[in-house]
N, C-alpha and C positions, 0 to 999 in steps of 0.2 A: 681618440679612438678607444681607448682604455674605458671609459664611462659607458658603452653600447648596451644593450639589454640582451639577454640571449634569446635564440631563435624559436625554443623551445619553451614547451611546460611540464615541469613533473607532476605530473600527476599522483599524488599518495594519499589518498584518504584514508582514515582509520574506518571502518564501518561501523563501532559499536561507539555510543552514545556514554554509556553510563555502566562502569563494573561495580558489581557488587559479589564480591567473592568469586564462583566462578559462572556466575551468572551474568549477562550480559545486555543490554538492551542496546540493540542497532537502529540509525538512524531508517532505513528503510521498514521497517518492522513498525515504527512509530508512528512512520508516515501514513501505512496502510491502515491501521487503528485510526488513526485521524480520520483520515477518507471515510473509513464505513460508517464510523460513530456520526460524521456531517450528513451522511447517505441515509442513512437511517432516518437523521432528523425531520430531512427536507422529505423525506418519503413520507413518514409518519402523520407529517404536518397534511400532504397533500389526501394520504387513503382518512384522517378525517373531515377534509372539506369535503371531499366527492362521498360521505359518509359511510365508508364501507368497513366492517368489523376489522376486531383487531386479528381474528385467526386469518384472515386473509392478508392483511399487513406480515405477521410473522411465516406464512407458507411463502408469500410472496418473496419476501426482505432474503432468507435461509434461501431458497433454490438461486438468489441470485449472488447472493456470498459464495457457495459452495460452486457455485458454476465459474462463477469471473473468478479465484485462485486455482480452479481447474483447469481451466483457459491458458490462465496466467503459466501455468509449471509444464503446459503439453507446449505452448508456445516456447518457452524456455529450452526445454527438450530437443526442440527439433531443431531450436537456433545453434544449439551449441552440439549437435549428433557429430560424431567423427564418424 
């Protein structure tokens, strides 16, 4: 009965990735750069098959960066309101 596993999980993640002085890069942080930098790709690739300029790629790419972290921190916001 001694050998058992416990019931539970601790949970402790460190968030940040990588110190440099007091500079910090967090696994979530890294993550979202990954995301956009693929988003961007897969975007870029499709506005030139469908041949469309690249000013309309980059109005297009920015209102939806700026919108989805918008999203993101009102969503955030209201999850966590007391």
């Amino acid at each position: 009965m001694e050998h058992l596993l416990p019931l539970f999980v601790t949970w402790d993640v460190n968030p940040a990735l990588l110190h440099i002085g007091s500079f910090e890069i967090r696994y979530y942080g890294l993550l979202w750069a990954i995301a956009l930098g693929i988003s961007a790709y897969i975007f870029h690739n499709i506005m030139q098959r469908e041949g469309l300029s690249e000013k309309a790629f980059d109005s297009i790419f920015w209102f939806g960066v700026i919108s989805t972290f918008t999203t993101s921190s009102c969503v955030m916001a209201s999850s966590n309101w007391s």
